[in-house]
C-alpha angles and dihedrals in degrees: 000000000000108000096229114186134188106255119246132190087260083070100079098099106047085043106059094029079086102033096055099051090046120098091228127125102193116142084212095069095060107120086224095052092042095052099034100064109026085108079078107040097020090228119198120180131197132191114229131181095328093322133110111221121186130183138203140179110219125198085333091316123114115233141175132195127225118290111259115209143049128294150052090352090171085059096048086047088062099055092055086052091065094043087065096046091052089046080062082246139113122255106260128164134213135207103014110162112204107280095050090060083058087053092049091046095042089061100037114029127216083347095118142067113209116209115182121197115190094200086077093045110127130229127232129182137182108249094211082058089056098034094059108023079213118171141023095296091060100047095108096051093043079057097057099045091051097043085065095049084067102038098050144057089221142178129187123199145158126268112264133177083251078057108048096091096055087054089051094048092057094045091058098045088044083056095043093064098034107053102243098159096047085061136059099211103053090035090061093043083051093055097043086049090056101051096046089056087049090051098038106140091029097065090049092248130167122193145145142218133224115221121205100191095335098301109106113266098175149359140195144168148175148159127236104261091200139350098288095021131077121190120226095208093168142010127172142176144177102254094215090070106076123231093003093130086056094048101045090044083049095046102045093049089055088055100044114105109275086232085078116087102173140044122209110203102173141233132336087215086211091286096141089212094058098041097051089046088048097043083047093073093065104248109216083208133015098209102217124205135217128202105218110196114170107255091231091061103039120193140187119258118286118222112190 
């Protein structure tokens, strides 16, 4: 029996002693990510001959990721195999990038079935690629960062505890206009958001904040997922500065660790706005996911 347990913020450690030593990407296996919104997947993680499990239940559906470590992973398959027998569920798997679907395949042939869905691809970035706007295919958003430079009387610094309240201010008038608690999506974000900035140290998180003449314009964070890739988990700006997403994404990625070579900066979730924004910045790699559910326990498609 695999001793699953709910994760708790004294976690941290044990976590991410295996993400970040992982060569994984994903922008799922970040700590922050896993313990801010297990309100909403009641997520529960174990740590099994060498391997991190986790385990989710999404919209009603039980789910697993990939294992994380070094081992037997066949036998560890197994055993989850059984948890979810034992859950009453068939094994399905979230998350799995594609050569993780050759290793599942590898060690049980023709005994998955493989569904991709491009709303939850991430997007990763080189950070040297944010962090300058060098180039042809970044004219237009030089222009708009230096556009504000000129336009602005402008300071950029670092989240702090002191600084905590200003972040949450924004956040509440950013879901004010735009609607957050008449829609699941952007309320659970809201609530995911929250915690993170009350837990802010905690959770190990690094961010900054975009002044406009000293009243807060913008602010982001976001934790390393694994040893050359940061995750981007939240940016937001006031829209009637103009210009201040561009900033904040320009200025955070000039202040990120140089050993990072990649940003990971999550899904589009299918939103067109968001995709084309995203897709506009020019992604090095679009990280696509698969769903692997067993064939002989078919279920219908998981959405996170």
């Amino acid at each position: 029996m695999i001793p699953f347990k709910d994760i708790e913020l004294k976690d941290k450690e044990l976590i991410t002693s295996y993400t970040l030593n992982s060569p994984r990407r994903n922008c799922d296996l970040s700590f922050s990510n896993l313990c801010s919104w297990r309100f909403l997947y009641n997520t529960q993680f174990a740590v099994m001959d060498g391997f991190l499990l986790l385990k989710f239940w999404a919209e009603g559906e039980l789910v697993y990721m990939m294992p994380i470590g070094n081992g037997d992973l066949k036998k560890i398959l197994d055993a989850l195999i059984e948890d979810a027998h034992r859950e009453g569920e068939p094994l399905c798997l979230l998350g799995i990038c594609e050569d993780m679907c050759a290793e599942l395949e590898e060690l049980m042939p023709g005994k998955f079935q493989f569904t991709a869905d491009r709303d939850y691809a991430d997007y990763l970035y080189l950070r040297t690629d944010l962090a300058t706007l060098s180039g042809k295919k970044f004219q237009s958003k030089r222009n708009h960062v230096n556009k504000f430079k000129k336009t602005y009387n402008y300071e950029y610094t670092a989240i702090t505890q002191d600084r905590i309240r200003e972040c949450l201010d924004l956040e509440a008038e950013w879901c004010k206009a735009n609607n957050c608690d008449q829609h699941e999506g952007t309320g659970n974000e809201r609530r995911a958001l929250v915690y993170a900035l009350h837990h802010f140290d905690e959770l190990g998180l690094t961010g900054g904040i975009l002044h406009v003449d000293g009243k807060i314009a913008a602010f982001t964070f976001g934790m390393p997922i694994n040893q050359d890739t940061f995750g981007v988990h939240v940016e937001k700006a006031d829209t009637r500065i103009d210009g201040a997403y561009a900033m904040i994404n320009y200025e955070f990625a000039n202040h990120i660790p140089e050993q990072y070579v990649y940003l990971n900066r999550e899904e589009d979730l299918g939103i067109e706005g968001l995709r084309k924004a995203k897709l506009s910045y020019q992604p090095t790699i679009i990280l696509e996911k698969h769903i692997a559910c067993l064939k002989s326990e078919p279920v219908e498609a998981i959405k996170w």
